[in-house]
C-alpha positions in Angstrom: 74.1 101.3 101.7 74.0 97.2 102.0 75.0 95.8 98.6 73.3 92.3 97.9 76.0 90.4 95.5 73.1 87.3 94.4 71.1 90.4 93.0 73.9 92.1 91.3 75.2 88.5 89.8 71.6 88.4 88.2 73.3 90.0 85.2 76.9 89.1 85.4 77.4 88.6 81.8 76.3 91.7 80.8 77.9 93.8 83.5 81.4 92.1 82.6 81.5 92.9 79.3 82.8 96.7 79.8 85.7 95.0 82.5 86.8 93.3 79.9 86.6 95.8 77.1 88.7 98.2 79.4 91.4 95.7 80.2 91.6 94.7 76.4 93.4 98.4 76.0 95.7 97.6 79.2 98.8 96.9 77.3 101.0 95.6 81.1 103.1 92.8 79.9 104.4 92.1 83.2 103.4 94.3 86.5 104.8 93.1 90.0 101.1 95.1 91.8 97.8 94.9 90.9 95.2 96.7 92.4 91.5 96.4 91.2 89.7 99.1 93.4 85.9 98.4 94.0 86.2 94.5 93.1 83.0 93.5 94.3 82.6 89.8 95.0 86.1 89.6 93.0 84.8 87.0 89.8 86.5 89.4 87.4 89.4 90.2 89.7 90.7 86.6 89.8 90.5 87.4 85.5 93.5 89.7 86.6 95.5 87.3 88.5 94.9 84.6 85.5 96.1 87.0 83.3 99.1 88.5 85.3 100.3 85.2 87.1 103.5 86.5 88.3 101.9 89.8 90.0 100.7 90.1 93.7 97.2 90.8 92.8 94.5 93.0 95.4 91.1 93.3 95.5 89.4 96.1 97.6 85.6 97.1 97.8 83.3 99.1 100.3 80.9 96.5 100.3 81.9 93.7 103.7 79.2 91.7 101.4 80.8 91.1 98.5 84.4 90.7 100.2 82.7 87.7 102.0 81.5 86.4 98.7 85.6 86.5 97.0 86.8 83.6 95.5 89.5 82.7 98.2 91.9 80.3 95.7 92.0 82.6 92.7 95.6 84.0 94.0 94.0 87.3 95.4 93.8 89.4 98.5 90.6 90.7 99.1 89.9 93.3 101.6 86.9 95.6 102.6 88.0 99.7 102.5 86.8 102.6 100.8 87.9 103.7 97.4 89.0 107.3 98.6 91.6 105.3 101.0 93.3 103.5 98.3 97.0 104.5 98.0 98.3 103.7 94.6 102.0 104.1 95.1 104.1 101.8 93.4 101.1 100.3 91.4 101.6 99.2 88.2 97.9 98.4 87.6 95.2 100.2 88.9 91.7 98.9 87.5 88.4 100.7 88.7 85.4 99.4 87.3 81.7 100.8 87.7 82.7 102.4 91.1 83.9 105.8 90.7 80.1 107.1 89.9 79.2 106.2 93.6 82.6 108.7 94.4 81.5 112.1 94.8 85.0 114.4 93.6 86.3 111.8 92.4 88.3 114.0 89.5 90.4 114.5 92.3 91.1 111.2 93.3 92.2 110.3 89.9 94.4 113.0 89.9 96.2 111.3 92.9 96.2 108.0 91.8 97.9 109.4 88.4 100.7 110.9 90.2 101.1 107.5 92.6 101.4 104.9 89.7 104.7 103.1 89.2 107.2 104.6 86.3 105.4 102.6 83.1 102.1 102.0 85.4 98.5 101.7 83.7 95.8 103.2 84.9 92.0 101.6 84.0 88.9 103.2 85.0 85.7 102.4 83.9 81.8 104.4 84.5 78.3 104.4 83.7 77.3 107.3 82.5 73.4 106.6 81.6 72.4 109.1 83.9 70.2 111.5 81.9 69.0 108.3 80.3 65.1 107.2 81.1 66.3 104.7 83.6 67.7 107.1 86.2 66.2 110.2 85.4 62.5 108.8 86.2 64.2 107.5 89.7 65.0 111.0 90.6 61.9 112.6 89.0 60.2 110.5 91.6 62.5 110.5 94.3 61.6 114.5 94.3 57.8 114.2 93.7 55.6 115.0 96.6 55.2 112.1 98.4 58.5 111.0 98.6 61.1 114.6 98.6 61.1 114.3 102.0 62.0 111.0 102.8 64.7 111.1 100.0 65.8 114.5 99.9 69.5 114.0 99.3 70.0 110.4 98.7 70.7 110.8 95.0 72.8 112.7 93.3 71.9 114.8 89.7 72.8 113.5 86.5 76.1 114.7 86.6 78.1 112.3 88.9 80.4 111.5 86.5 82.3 114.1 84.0 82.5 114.2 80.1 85.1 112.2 78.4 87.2 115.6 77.4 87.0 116.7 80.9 88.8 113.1 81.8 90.8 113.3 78.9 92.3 117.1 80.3 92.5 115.5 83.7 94.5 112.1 83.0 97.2 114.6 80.1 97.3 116.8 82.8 98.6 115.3 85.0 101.5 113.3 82.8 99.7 110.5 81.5 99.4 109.0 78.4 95.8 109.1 78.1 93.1 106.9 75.6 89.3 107.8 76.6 85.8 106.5 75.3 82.4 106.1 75.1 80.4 102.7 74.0 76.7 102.1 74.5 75.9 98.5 75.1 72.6 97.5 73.5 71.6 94.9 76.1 68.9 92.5 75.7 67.6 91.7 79.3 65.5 88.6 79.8 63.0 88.2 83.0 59.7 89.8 84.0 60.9 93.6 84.8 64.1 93.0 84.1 65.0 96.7 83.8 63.9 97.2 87.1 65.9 93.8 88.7 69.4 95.6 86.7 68.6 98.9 88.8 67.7 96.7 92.1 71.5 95.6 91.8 72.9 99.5 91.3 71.2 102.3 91.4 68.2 102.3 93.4 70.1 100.6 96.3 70.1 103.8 97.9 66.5 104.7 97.4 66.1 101.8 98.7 68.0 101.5 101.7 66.8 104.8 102.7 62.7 103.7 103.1 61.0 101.2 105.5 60.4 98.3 103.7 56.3 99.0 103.2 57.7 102.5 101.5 60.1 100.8 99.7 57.4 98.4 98.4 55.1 101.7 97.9 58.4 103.2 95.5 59.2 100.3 93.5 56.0 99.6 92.5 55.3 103.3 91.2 59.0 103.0 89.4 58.1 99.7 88.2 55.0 101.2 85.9 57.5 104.3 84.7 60.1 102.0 83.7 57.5 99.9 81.8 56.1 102.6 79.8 60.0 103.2 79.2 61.2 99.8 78.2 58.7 98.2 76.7 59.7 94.5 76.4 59.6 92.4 73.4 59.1 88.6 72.4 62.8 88.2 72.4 63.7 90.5 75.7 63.6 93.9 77.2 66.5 96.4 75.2 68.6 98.5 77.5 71.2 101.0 76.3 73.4 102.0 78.5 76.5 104.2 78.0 79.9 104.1 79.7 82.7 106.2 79.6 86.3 104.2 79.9 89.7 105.8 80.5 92.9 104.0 79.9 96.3 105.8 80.4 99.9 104.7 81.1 102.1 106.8 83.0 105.7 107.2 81.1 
């Protein structure tokens, strides 16, 4: 799955406003390693390094297209890897923000990355978790209707691919941490012609997407396109969007 960073940016203010709620409970005064797993095109890692001047600060996504789009003077190192590759030993920040969804078992990953934090390291994880909301669950009611189960059978997941705050909660004690989870939903006000359907372009129907031709692809969107409508109406000032995200913050004594 090709990432596209101009279509993602389309929204930046709105998608950087749970990065920075997470990191406002992040209580590091002054960590020596910084890792911000999933950085995308790295905007809101070089936040990190402002903030944390005296730490060697890294940046890692799957994505070679956002890597290439990195600020290269914000004081980070950017490389392109996969999230389940990360080793976290000796970290005394790990941040992980709107990635973790895209991880299948990634309970389990957490579960490492608890036990390979520093002595005093901070662990910041942050996920959407709109999936039973309109938005997703009309994707996947279409994805498996007729004319398209075929060509999509297994390209996305339920509405389950991330767990319940009490479930991370359990995981994150469990495993010796000092552990603070929570759920906001942000009322966003999208501006633009669709503009529900340009937020999902960015994330989540990237793989429905990359999985048809590109007259299918055209056939798809356009079917979407009249569900999410009827959905998300639009008003005179802007389309509303809620959208809920679970954060978990712990420190590791």
């Amino acid at each position: 799955m090709q990432w596209d960073p101009t279509q993602y940016a389309r929204f930046a203010d709105d998608r950087s406003r749970p990065f920075h709620d997470l990191l406002a409970r992040v209580g590091a005064d002054a960590p020596r390693e910084v890792l911000d797993v999933g950085c995308g095109s790295g905007e809101l890692t070089a936040t990190l390094a402002r903030r944390w001047p005296g730490a060697r600060v890294r940046g890692v996504d799957s994505s070679p297209e956002m890597v290439a789009r990195a600020p290269r003077d914000a004081g980070v190192e950017f490389s392109a890897g996969r999230a389940e590759e990360v080793d976290a030993r000796g970290t005394d920040v790990l941040v992980s923000n709107a990635v973790l969804q895209w991880v299948p078992g990634h309970e389990q990953l957490l579960a490492r990355w608890a036990g390979e934090l520093a002595p005093g390291g901070w662990l910041a994880v942050q996920v959407p978790s709109s999936f039973a909301a309109p938005s997703h669950r009309l994707m996947r009611e279409l994805a498996a209707s007729p004319q398209w189960a075929d060509a999509l059978a297994g390209v996305l997941r339920g509405d389950d691919p991330v767990a319940s705050p009490p479930a991370y909660l359990e995981l994150l004690a469990g495993a010796g941490l000092e552990a603070d989870v929570w759920q906001t939903e942000y009322q966003h006000v999208l501006q633009g012609e669709d503009a529900v359907l340009e937020w999902l372009r960015g994330t989540g129907l990237r793989p429905v997407l990359g999985a048809l031709d590109d007259a299918d692809a055209a056939a798809f969107t356009a079917q979407y396109r009249a569900l999410l409508r009827e959905a998300y109406p639009p008003r005179p000032w802007g389309t509303p969007f809620p959208f809920l995200r679970t954060f978990l913050v712990a420190r590791r004594p």
